[in-house]
C-alpha positions as a Python dict, from the first residue, in 0.01 Angstrom:
ca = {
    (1, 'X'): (0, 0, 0),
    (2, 'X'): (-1, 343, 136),
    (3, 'X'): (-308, 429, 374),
    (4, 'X'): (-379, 407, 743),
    (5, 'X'): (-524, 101, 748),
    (6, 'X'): (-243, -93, 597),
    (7, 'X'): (-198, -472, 668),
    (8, 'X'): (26, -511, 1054),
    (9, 'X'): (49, -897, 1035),
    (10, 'X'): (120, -1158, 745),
    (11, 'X'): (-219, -1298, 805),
    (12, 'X'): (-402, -937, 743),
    (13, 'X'): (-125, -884, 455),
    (14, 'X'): (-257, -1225, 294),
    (15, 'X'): (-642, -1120, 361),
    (16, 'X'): (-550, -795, 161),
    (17, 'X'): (-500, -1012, -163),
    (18, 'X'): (-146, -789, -156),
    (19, 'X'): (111, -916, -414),
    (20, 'X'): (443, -933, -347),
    (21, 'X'): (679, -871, -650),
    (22, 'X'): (1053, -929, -722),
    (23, 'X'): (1255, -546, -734),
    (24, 'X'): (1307, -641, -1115),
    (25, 'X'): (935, -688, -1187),
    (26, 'X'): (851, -382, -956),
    (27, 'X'): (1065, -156, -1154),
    (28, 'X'): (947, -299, -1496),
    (29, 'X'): (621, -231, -1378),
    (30, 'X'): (633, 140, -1227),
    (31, 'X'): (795, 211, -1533),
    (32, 'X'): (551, 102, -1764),
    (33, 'X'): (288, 297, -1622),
    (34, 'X'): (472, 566, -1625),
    (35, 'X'): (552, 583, -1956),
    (36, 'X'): (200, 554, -2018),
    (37, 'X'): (87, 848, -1798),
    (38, 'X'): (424, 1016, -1997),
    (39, 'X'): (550, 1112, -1672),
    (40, 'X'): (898, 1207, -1599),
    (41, 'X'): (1075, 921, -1423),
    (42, 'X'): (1437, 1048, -1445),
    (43, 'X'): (1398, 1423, -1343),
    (44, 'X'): (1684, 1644, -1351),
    (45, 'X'): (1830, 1435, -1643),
    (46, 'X'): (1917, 1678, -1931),
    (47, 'X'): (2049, 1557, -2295),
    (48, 'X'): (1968, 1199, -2206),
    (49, 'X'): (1630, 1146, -2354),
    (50, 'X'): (1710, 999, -2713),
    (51, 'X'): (2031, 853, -2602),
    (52, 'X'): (2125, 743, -2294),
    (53, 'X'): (1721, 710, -2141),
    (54, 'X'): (1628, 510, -2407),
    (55, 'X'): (1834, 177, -2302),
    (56, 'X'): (1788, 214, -1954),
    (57, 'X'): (1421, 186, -1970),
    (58, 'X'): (1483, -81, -2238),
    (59, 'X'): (1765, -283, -1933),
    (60, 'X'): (1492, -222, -1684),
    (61, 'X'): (1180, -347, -1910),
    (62, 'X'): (1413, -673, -2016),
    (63, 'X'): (1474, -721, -1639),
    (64, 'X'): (1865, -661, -1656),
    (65, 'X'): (2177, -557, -1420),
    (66, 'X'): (2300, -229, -1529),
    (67, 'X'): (2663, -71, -1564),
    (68, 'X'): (2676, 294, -1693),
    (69, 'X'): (3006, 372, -1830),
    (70, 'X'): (3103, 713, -1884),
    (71, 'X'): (3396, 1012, -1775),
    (72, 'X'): (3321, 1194, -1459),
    (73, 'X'): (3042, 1426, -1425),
    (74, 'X'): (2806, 1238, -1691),
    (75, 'X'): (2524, 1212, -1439),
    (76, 'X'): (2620, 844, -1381),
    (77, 'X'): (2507, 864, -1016),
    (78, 'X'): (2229, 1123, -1077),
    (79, 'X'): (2089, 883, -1284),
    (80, 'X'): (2123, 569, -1012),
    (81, 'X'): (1958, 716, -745),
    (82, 'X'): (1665, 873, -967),
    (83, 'X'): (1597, 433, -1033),
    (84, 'X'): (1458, 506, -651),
    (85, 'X'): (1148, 650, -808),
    (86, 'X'): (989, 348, -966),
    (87, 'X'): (1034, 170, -664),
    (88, 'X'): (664, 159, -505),
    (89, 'X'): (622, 413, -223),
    (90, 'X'): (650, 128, 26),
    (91, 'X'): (657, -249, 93),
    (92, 'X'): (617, -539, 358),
    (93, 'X'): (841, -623, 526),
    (94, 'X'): (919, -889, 832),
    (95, 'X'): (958, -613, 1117),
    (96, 'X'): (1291, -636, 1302),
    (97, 'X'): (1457, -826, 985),
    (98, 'X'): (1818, -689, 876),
    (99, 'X'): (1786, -775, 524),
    (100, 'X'): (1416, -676, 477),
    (101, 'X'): (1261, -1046, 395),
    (102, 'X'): (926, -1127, 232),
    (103, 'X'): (699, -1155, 499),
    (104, 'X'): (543, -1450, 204),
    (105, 'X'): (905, -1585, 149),
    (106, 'X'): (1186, -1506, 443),
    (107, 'X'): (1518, -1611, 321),
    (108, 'X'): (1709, -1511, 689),
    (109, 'X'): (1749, -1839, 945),
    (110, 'X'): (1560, -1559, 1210),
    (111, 'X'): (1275, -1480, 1026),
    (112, 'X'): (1192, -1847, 890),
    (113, 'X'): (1200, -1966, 1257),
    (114, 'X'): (967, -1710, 1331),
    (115, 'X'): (745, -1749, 1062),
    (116, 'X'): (748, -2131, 1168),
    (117, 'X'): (626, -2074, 1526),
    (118, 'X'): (435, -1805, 1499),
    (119, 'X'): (263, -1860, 1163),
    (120, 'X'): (2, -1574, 1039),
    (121, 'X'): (70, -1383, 1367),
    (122, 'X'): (403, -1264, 1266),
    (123, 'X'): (398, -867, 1283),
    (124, 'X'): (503, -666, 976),
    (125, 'X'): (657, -294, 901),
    (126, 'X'): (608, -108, 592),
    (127, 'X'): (926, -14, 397),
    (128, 'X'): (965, 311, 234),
    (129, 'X'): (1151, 320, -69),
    (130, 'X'): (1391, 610, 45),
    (131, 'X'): (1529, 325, 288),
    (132, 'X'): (1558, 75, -83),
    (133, 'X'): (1863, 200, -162),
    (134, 'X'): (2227, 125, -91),
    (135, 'X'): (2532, 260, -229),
    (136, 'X'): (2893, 237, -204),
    (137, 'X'): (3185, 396, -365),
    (138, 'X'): (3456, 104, -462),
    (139, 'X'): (3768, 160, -305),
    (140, 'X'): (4083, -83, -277),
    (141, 'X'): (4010, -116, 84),
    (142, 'X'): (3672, -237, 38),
    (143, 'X'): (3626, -645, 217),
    (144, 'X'): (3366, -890, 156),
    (145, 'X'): (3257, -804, 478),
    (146, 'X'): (3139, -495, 421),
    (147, 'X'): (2951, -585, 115),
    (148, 'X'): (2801, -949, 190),
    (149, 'X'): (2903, -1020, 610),
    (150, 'X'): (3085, -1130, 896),
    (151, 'X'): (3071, -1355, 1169),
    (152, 'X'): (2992, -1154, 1460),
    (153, 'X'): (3246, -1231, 1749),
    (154, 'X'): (3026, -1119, 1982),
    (155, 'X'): (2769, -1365, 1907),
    (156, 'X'): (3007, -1641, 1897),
    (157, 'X'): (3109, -1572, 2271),
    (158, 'X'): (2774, -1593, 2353),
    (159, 'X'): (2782, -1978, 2277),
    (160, 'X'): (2668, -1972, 1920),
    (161, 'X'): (2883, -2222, 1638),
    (162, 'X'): (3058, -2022, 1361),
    (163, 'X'): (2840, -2271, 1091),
    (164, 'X'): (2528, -2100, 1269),
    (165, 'X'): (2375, -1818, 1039),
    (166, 'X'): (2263, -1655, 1347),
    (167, 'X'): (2579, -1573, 1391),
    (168, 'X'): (2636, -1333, 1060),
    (169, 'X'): (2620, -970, 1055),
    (170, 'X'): (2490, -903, 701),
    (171, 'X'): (2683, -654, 492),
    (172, 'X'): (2560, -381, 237),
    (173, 'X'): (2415, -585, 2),
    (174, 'X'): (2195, -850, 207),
    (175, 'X'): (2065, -480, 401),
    (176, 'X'): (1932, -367, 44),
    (177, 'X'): (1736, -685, -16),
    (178, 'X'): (1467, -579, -224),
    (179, 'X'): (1585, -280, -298),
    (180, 'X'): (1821, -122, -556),
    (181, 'X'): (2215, -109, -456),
    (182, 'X'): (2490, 95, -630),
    (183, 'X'): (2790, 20, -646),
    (184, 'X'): (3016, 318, -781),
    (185, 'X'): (3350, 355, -945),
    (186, 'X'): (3313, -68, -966),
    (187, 'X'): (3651, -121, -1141),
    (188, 'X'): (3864, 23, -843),
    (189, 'X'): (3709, -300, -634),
    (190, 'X'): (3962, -589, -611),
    (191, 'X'): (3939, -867, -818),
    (192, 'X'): (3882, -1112, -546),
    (193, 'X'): (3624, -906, -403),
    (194, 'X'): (3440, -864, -733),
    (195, 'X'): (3426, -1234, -742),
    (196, 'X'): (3166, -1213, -399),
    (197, 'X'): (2964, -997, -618),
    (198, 'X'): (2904, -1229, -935),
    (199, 'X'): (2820, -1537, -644),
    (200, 'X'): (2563, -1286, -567),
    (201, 'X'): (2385, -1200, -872),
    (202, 'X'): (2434, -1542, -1065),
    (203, 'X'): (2474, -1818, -767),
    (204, 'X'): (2299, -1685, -507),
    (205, 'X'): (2517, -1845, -261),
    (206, 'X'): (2856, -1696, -48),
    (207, 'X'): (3107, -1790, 153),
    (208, 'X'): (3145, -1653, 472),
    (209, 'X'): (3473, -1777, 666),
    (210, 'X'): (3501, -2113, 525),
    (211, 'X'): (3122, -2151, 531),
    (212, 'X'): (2821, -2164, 260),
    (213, 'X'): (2524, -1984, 316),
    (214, 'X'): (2214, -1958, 56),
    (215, 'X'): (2096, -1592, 1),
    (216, 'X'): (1857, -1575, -250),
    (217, 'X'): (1843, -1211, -237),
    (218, 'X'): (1640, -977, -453),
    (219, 'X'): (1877, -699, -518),
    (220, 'X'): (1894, -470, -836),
    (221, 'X'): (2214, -387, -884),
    (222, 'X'): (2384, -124, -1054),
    (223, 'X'): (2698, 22, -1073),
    (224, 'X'): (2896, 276, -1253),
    (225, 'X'): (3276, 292, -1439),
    (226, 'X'): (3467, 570, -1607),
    (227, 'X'): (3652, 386, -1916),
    (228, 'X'): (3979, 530, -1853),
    (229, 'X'): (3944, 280, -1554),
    (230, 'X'): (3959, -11, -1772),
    (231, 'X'): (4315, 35, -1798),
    (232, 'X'): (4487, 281, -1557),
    (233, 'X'): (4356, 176, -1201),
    (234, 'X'): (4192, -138, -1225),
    (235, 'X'): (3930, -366, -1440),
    (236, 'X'): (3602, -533, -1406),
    (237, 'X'): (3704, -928, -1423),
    (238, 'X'): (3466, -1054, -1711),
    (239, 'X'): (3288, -1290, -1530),
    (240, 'X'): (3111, -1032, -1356),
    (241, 'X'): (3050, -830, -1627),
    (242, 'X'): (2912, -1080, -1814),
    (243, 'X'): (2654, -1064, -1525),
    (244, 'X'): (2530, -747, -1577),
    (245, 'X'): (2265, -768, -1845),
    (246, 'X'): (2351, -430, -1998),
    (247, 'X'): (2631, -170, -2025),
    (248, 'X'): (2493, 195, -2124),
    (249, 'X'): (2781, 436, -2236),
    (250, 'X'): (2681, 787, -2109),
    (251, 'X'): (2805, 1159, -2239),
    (252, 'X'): (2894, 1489, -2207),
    (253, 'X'): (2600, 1715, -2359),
    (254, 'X'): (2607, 1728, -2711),
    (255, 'X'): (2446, 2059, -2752),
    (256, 'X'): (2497, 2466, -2606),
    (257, 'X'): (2150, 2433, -2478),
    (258, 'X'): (2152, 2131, -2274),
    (259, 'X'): (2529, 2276, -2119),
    (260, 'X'): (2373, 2547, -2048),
    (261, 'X'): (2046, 2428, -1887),
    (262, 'X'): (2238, 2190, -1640),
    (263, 'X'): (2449, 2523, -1535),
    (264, 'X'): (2113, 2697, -1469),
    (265, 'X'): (1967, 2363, -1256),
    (266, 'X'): (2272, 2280, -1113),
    (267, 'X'): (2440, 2628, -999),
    (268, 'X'): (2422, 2735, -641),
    (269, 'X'): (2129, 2993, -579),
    (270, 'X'): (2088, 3262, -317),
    (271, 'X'): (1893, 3498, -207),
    (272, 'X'): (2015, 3818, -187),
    (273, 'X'): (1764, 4067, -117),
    (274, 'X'): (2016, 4371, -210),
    (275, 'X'): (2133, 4239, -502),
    (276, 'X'): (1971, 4153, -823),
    (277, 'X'): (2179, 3954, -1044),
    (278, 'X'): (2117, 3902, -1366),
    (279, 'X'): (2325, 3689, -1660),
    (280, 'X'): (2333, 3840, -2012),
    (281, 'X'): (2312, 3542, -2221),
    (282, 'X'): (2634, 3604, -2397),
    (283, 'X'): (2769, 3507, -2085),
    (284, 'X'): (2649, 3205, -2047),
    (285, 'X'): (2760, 3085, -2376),
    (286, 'X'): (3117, 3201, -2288),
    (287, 'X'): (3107, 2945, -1996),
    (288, 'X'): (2942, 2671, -2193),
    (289, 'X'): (3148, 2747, -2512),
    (290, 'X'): (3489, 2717, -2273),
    (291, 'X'): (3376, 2390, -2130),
    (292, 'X'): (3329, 2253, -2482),
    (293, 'X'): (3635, 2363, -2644),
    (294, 'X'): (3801, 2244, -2307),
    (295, 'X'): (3689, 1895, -2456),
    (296, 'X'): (3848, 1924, -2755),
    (297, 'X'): (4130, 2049, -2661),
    (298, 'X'): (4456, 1881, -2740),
    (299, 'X'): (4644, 1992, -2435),
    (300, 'X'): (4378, 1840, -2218),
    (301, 'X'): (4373, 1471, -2125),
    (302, 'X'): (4048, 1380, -2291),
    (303, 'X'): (4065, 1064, -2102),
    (304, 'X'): (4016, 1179, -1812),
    (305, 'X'): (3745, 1441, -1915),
    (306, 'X'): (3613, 1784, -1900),
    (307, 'X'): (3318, 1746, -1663),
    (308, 'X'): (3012, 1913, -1659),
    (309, 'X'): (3117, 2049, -1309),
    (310, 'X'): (3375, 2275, -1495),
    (311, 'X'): (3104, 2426, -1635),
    (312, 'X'): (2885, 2457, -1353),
    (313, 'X'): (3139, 2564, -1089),
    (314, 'X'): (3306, 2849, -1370),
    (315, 'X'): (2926, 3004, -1440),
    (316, 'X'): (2920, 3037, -1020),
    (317, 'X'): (3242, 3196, -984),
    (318, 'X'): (3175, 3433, -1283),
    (319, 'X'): (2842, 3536, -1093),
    (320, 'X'): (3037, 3570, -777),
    (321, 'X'): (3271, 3833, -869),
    (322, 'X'): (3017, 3983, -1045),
    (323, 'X'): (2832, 3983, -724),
    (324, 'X'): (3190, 4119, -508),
    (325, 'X'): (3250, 4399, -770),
    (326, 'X'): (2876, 4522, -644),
    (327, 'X'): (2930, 4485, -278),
    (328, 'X'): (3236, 4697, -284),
    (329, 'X'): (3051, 4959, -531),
    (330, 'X'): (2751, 4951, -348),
    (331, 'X'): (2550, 4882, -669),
    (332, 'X'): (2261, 4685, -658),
    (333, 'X'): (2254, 4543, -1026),
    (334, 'X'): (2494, 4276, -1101),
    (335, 'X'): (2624, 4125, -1452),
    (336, 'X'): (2908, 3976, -1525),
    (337, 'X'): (3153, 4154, -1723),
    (338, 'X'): (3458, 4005, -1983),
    (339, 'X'): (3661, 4137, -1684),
    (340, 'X'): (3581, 3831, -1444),
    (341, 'X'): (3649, 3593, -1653),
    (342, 'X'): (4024, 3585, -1516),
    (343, 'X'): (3861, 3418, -1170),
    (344, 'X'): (3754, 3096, -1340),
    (345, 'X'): (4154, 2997, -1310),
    (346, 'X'): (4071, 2845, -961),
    (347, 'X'): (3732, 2677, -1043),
    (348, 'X'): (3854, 2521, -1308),
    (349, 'X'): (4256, 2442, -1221),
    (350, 'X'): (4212, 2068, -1025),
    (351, 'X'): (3913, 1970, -1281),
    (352, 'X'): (4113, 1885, -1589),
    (353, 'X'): (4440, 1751, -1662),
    (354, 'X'): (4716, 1844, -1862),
    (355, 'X'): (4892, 1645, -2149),
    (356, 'X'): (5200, 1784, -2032),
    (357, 'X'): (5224, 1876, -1649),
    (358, 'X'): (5458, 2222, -1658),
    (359, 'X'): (5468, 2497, -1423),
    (360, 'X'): (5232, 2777, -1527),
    (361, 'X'): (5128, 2574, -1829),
    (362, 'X'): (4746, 2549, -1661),
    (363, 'X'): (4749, 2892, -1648),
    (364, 'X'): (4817, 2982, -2010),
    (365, 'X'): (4584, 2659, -2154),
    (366, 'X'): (4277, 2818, -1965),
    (367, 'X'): (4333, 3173, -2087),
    (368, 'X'): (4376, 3072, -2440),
    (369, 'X'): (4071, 2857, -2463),
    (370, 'X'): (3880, 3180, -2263),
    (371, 'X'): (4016, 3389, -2543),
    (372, 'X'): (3866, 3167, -2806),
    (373, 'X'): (3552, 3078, -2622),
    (374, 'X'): (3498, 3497, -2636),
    (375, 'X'): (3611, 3525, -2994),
    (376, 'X'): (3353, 3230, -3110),
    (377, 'X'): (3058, 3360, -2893),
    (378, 'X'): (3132, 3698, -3029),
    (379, 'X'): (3139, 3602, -3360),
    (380, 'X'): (2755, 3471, -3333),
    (381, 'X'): (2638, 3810, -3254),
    (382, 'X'): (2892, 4029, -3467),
    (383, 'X'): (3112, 4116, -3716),
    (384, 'X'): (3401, 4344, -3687),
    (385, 'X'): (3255, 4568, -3987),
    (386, 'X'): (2960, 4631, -3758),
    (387, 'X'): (3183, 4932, -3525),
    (388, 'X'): (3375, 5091, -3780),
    (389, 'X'): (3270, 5410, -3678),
    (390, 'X'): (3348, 5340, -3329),
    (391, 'X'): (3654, 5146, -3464),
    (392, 'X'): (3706, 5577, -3621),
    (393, 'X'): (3707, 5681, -3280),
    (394, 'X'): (3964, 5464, -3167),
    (395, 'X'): (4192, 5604, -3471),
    (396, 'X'): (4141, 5953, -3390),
    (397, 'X'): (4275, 5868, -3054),
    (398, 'X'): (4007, 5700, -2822),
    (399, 'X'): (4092, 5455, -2559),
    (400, 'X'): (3906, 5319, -2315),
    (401, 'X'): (3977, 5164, -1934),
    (402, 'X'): (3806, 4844, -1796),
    (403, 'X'): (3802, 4676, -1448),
    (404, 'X'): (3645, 4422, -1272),
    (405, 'X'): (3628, 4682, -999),
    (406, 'X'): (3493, 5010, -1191),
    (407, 'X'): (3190, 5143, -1155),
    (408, 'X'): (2889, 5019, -1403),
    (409, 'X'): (2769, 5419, -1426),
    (410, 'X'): (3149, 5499, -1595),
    (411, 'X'): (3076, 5255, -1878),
    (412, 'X'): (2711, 5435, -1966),
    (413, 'X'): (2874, 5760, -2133),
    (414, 'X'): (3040, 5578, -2337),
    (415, 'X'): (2756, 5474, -2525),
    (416, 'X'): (2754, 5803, -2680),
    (417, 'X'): (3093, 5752, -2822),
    (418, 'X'): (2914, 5536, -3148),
    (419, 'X'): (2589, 5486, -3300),
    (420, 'X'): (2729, 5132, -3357),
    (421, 'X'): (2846, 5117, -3006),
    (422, 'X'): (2486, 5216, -2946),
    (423, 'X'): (2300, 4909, -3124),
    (424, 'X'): (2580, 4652, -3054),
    (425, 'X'): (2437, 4686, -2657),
    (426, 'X'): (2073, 4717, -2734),
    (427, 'X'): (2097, 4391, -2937),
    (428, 'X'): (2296, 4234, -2639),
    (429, 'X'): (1994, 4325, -2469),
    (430, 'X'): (2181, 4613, -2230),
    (431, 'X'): (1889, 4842, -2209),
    (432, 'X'): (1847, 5129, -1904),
    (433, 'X'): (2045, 4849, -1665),
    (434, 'X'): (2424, 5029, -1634),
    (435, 'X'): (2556, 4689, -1499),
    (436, 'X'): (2405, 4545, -1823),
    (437, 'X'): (2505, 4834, -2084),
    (438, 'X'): (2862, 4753, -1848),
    (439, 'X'): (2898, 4406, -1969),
    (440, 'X'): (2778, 4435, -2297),
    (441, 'X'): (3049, 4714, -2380),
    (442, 'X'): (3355, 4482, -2255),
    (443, 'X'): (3227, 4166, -2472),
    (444, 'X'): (3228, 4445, -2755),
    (445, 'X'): (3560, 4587, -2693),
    (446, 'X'): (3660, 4253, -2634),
    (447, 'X'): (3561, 4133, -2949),
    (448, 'X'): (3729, 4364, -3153),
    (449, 'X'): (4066, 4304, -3001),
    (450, 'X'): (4050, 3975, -3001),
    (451, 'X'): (3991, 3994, -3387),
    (452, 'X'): (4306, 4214, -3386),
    (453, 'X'): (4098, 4551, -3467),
    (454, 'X'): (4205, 4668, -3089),
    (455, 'X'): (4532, 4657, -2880),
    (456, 'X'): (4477, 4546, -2528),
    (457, 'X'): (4746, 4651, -2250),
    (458, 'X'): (4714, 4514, -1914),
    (459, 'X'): (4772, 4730, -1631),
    (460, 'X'): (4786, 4691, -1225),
    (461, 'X'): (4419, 4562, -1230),
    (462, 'X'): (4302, 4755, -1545),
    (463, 'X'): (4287, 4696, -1910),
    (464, 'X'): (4312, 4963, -2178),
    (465, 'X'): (4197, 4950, -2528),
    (466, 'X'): (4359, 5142, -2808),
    (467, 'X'): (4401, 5172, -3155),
    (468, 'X'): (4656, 4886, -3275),
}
């Protein structure tokens, strides 16, 4: 009930004729009129919305626990904490209470005595729903206190009994009453402690050292699990996944496009008011087109995954030599070039794992699935028949120098060299921009020796191409 003359006491907050829903029902019913309106309620989601989208709204219209299930960097968490926007934009709450209560319905031994003395008077707050959440990464270390409570020592010395609730000091999960809480990586969280989480959702009752105490809490909870989980680190005992009402398997992006659009969203911007950067889209692909053949890989642990990071941290490393090799020029336009391709190695080394763990053997993995990643993006665009008159050149004696570090202007003269050389980097889209016509060149040459038309020689920081 957002306004500035919103209800302070339970007594105004009953005259109001406000209705106080359960978190379930609140959800069910933000998302239902959004869906009508056809607004987005999961934004920055990409790939999702025929697979993935599709049961959560179902889970959340049917009223039902959720576990997503998926490898790292499937938007698992993105798509937890974007739940926070069908939460209303606030709610009443008994001020001063830890765990958020009803003003209508308190559940906490404080706020029912209060409610019982001081009736209608009782002040409320207003509860925004940025404060609705709670999360917590699972890890082995994780007690029951931190989730659910302790008894507070310092309120025992002050003369209360341990069987007095006053005594408690709520945990996580109590503090996100009527809200959404998250609970992330959920098969790394001991067994015994998993058990204090199924008491929560089904029994509504806990144990507290040696002591029951009812919390009928209003909680949606959520959490997330990569499958290789299930059998390397830990499991989720079946009792408590039999308490959440769905389990949604997420994915890596099934198309170029989507890959692609999350490394545009997702990629660190800045702005540089000397340089102007800009991506030829061949680029891109290469980035996208590694990632994905990094997935199917058979010298890659597909278990543990190729995550959409890869992608995302690769496309701003590319940018960022890119960027260097214009700083030390002192050129203002900036494409990436074949040529910095060699400086994904460290953004992507620590992301995947090996089948085989051998010295060096990261090393040579990446830079064959780089070569193939240029080869297949090339082969979209060309054919190796398309330069044979530049491919003439190169017989007669023609070879040609690249760096990561040489100047954009040195690579303009040699459009002259071919009329094919000529179209290849209008059609690449190279135009008057040298850093552009730069790029486009190297992905050329590039082409052609990966397709065994060109030798390649690598020198101290240089590349030549030659006739083979």
């Amino acid at each position: 009930m957002p306004g500035q003359n919103k209800p302070r006491t339970i007594g105004e907050l009953r005259k109001s004729k406000y209705q106080v829903q359960s978190v379930k029902a609140e959800l069910r019913r933000n998302l239902i009129e959004k869906m009508k309106r056809g607004e987005e309620h999961f934004p920055g989601i990409i790939g999702f919305e025929e697979t993935v989208i599709p049961q959560i709204e179902n889970a959340i219209l049917a009223g039902q626990d959720i576990i997503l299930l998926g490898e790292r960097g499937q938007a698992k968490t993105r798509i937890i904490r974007s739940l926070i926007n069908l939460l209303d934009e606030e709610v009443p709450i008994i001020a001063g209470c830890e765990i958020n209560d009803n003003p209508f319905k308190p559940i906490c031994m404080q706020c029912r005595e209060k409610v019982a003395h001081q009736g209608d008077e009782v002040e409320i707050a207003w509860l925004g729903r940025e404060h609705r959440y709670g999360e917590k990464l699972a890890t082995p270390d994780i007690t029951i206190a931190d989730l659910i409570g302790e008894v507070d020592p310092i309120k025992v010395a002050e003369g209360r009994y341990l069987s007095d609730e006053f005594t408690i000091h709520y945990g996580l999960i109590p503090r996100t009453n009527r809200g959404i809480f998250a609970m992330n990586e959920l098969p790394d969280l001991a067994e015994r402690i998993q058990v204090g989480l199924f008491n929560i959702m089904e029994e509504r009752d806990v144990q507290i050292r040696g002591y029951k105490i009812r919390l009928p809490l209003d909680v949606y909870l959520v959490a997330s699990a990569n499958p290789e989980d299930y059998t390397n680190r830990g499991r989720i005992i079946t009792p408590l996944k039999d308490r959440y009402g769905a389990q949604i398997r997420t994915h890596y992006p099934k198309t170029m496009e989507h890959e692609i659009a999350i490394m545009e969203m997702e990629r660190t911007n800045f702005e540089d008011k000397d340089l102007k950067v800009s991506v030829p889209p061949y680029m891109r692909d290469i980035v996208a087109e590694l990632t994905s053949l990094a997935r199917r890989s058979p010298d890659i642990n597909q278990r543990s995954g190729v995550s959409v990071r890869v992608s995302i941290a690769n496309f701003e490393s590319m940018v960022a030599n890119a960027q260097r090799r214009a700083i030390r020029l002192g050129e203002r336009q900036v494409s990436p070039r074949v040529s910095d391709l060699p400086f994904l190695l460290a953004s992507t080394a620590g992301k995947i794992e090996l089948e085989t763990a051998e010295d060096g053997r990261e090393e040579k993995v990446l830079e064959d699935l780089t070569r193939k990643a240029v080869l297949n993006v090339f082969n979209r665009f060309f054919r190796p028949a398309d330069f044979d008159d530049l491919l003439a050149k190169f017989e007669a004696g023609l070879a040609i120098e690249v760096s990561d570090l040489q100047l954009s202007s040195d690579y303009v003269k040699l459009v002259r060299e071919s009329a094919s050389l000529r179209e290849g980097v209008k059609k690449l889209g190279g135009g008057e921009d040298p850093a552009a016509i730069a790029s486009a060149i190297e992905f050329i040459l590039e082409g052609l020796h990966l397709h065994r038309r060109l030798n390649k020689d690598k020198l101290a920081g240089k590349a030549r191409y030659r006739t083979p």
